[in-house]
MMTF fields as JSON, N, C-alpha, C and O atoms, coordinates in Angstrom:
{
  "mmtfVersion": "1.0.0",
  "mmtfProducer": "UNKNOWN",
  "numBonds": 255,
  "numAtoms": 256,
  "numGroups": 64,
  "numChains": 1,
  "numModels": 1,
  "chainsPerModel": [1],
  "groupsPerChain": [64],
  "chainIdList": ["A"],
  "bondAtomList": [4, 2, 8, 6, 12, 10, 16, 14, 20, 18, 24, 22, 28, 26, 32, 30, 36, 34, 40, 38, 44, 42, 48, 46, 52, 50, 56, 54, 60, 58, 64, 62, 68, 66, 72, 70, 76, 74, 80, 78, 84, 82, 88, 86, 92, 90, 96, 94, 100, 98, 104, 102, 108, 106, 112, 110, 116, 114, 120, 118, 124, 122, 128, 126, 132, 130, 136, 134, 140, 138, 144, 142, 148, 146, 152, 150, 156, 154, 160, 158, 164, 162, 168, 166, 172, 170, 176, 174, 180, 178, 184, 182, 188, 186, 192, 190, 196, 194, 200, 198, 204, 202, 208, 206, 212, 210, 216, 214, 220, 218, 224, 222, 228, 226, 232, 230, 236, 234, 240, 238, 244, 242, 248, 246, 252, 250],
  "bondOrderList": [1, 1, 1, 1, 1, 1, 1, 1, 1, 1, 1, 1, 1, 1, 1, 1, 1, 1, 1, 1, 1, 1, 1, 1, 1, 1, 1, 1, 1, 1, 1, 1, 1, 1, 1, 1, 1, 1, 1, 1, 1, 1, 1, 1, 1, 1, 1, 1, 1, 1, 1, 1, 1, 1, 1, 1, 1, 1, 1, 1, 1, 1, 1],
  "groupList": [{"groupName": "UNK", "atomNameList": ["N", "CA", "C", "O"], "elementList": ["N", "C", "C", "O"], "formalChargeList": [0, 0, 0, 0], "bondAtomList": [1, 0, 2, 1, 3, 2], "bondOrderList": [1, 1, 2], "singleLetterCode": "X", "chemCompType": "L-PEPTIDE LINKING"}],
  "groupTypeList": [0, 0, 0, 0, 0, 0, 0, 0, 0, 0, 0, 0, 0, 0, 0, 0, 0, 0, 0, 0, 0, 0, 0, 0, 0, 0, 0, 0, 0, 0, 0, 0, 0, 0, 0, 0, 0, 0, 0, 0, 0, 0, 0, 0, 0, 0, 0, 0, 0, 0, 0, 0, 0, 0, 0, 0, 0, 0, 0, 0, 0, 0, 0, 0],
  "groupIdList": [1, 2, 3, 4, 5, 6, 7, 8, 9, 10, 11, 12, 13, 14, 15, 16, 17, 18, 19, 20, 21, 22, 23, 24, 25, 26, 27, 28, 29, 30, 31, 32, 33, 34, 35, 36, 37, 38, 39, 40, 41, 42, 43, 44, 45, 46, 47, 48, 49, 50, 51, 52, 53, 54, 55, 56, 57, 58, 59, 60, 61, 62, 63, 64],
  "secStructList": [7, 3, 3, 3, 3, 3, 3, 3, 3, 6, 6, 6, 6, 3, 3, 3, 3, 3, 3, 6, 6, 1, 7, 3, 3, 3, 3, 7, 1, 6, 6, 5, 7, 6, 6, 7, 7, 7, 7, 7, 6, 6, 3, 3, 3, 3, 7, 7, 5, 7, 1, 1, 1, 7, 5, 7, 7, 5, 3, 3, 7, 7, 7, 7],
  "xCoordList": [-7.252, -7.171, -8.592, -9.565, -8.494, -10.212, -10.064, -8.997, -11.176, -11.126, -12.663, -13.66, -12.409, -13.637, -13.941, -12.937, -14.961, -15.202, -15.637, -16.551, -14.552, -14.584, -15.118, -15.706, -14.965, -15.781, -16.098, -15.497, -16.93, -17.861, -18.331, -18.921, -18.091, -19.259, -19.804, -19.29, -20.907, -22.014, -22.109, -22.422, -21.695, -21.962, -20.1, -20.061, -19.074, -18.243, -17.782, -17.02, -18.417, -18.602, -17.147, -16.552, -16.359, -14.724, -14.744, -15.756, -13.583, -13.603, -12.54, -11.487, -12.703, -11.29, -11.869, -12.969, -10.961, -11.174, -9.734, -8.709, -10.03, -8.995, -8.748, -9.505, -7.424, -7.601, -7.424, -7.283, -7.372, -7.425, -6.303, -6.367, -5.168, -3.479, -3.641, -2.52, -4.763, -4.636, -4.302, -3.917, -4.177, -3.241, -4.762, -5.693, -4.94, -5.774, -5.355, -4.311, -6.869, -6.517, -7.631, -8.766, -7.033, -7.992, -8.471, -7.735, -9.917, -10.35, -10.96, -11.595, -10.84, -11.33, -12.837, -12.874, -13.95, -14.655, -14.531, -15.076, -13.627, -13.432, -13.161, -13.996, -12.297, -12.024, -13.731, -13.542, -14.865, -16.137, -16.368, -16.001, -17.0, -17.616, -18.616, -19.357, -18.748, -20.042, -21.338, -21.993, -21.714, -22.532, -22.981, -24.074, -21.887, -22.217, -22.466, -21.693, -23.599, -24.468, -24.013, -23.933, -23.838, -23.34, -22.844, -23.168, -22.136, -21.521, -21.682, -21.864, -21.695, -21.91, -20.863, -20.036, -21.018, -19.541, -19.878, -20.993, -18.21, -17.985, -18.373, -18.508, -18.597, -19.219, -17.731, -16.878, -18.082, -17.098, -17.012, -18.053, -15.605, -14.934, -13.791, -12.901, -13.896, -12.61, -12.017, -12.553, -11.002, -9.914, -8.965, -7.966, -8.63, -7.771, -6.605, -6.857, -5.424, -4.063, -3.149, -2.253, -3.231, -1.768, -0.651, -0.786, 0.598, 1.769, 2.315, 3.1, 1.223, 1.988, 1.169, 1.207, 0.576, -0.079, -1.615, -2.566, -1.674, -3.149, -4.314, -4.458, -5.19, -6.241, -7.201, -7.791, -7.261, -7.557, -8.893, -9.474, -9.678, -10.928, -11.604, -11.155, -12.569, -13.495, -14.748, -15.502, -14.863, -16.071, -16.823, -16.293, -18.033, -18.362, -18.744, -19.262, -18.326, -18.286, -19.552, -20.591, -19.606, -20.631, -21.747, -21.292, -22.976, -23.716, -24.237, -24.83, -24.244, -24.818, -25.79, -26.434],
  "yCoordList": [-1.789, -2.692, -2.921, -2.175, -4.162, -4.414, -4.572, -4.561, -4.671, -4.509, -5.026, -5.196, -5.204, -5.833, -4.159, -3.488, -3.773, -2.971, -3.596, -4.404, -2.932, -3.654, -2.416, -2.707, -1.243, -0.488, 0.573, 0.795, 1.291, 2.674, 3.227, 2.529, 4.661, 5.54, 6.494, 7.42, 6.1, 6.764, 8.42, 9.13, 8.836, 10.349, 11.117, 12.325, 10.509, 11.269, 10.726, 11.259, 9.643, 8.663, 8.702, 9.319, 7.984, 7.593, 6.097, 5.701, 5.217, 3.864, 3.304, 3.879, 2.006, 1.573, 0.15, -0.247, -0.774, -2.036, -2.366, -1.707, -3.848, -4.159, -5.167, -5.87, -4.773, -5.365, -6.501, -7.279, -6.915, -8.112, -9.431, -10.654, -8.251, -8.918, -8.833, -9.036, -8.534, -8.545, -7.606, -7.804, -5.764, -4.67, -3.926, -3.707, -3.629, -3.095, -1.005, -0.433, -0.365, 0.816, 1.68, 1.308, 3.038, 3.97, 4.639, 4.947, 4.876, 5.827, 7.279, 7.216, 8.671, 9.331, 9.433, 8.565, 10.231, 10.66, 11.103, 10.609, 12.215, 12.528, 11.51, 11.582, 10.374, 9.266, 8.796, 7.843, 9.007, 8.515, 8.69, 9.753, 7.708, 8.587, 9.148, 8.738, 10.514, 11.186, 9.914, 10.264, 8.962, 8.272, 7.206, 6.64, 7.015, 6.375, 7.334, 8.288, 7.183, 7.366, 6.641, 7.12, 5.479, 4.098, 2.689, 2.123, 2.624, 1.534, 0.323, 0.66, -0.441, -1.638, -2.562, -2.951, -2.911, -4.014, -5.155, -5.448, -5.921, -6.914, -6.217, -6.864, -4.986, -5.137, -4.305, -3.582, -4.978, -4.834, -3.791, -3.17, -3.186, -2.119, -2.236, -3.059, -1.095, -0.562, -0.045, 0.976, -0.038, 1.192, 1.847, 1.246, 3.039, 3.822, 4.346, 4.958, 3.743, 4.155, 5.621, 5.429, 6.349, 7.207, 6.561, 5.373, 6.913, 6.636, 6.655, 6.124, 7.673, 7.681, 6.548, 6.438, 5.981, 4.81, 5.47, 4.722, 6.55, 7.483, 6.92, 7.775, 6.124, 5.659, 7.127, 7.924, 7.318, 8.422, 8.051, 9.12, 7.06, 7.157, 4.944, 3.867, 5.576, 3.889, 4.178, 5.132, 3.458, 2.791, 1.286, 0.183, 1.659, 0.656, -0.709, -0.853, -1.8, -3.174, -3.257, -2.86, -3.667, -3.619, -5.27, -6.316, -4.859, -6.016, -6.634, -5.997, -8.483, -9.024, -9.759, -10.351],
  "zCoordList": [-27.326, -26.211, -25.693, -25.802, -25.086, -24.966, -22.813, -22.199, -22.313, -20.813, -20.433, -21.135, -18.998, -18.284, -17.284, -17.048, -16.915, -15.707, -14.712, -14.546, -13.786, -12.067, -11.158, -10.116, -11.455, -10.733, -11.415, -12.466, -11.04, -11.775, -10.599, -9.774, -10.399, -9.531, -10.387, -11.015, -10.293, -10.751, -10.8, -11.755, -9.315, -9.516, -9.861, -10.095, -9.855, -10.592, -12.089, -12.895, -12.163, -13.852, -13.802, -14.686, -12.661, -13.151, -12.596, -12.018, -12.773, -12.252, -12.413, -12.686, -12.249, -12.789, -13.442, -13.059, -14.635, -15.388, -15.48, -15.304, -15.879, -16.161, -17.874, -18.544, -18.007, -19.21, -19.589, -18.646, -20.489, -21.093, -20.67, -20.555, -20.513, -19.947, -18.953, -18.486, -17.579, -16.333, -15.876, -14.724, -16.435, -15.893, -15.084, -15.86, -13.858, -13.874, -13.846, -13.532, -14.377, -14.638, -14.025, -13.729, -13.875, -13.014, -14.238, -15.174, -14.176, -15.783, -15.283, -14.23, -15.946, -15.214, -16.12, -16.992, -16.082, -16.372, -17.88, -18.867, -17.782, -19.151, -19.949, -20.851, -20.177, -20.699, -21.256, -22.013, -21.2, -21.526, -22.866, -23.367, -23.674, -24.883, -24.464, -23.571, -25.32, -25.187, -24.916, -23.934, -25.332, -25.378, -24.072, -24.073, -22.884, -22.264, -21.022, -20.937, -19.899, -19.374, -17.614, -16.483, -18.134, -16.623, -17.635, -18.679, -16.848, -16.741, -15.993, -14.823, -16.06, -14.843, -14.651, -15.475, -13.293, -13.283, -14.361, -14.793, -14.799, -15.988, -17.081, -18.119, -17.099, -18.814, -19.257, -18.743, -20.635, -21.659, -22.202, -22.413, -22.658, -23.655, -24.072, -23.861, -24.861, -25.498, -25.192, -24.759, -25.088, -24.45, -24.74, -24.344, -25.364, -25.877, -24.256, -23.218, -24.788, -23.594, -23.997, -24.82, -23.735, -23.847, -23.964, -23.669, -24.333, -24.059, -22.128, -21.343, -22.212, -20.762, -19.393, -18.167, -20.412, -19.654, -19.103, -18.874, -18.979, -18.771, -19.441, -20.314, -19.627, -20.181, -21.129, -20.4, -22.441, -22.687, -23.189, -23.38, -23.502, -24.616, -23.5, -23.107, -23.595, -23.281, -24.198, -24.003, -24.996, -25.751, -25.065, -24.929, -24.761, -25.259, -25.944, -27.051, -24.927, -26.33, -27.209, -26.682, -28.343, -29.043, -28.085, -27.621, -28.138, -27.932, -28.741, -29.612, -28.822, -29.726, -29.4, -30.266]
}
């Protein structure tokens, strides 16, 4: 699933985006790849969901 970010705090690295269908979602921290650092509002990812609707994994959109 792909998503926009609408908010990020910086010092507990959790937020919330929304996706593509309009659902918006709360992400925690852990949900990060090792690789991202900050986030900024609108920017783009990936998003891995649980079944139980829990957001489990955000990547990074690739930049071109």
């Amino acid at each position: 699933m792909q998503g926009t970010v609408s908010s990020f705090d910086q010092a507990t690295r959790a937020g919330q985006l929304l996706t593509d269908d309009g659902r918006p979602l709360d992400f925690p921290a852990e949900s990060l790849a090792d690789h991202i650092r900050h986030l900024r509002v609108g920017q783009r990812v990936f998003v891995e969901i649980e079944s139980s609707g829990e957001v489990s994994s955000i990547r990074i959109w690739p930049q071109r």
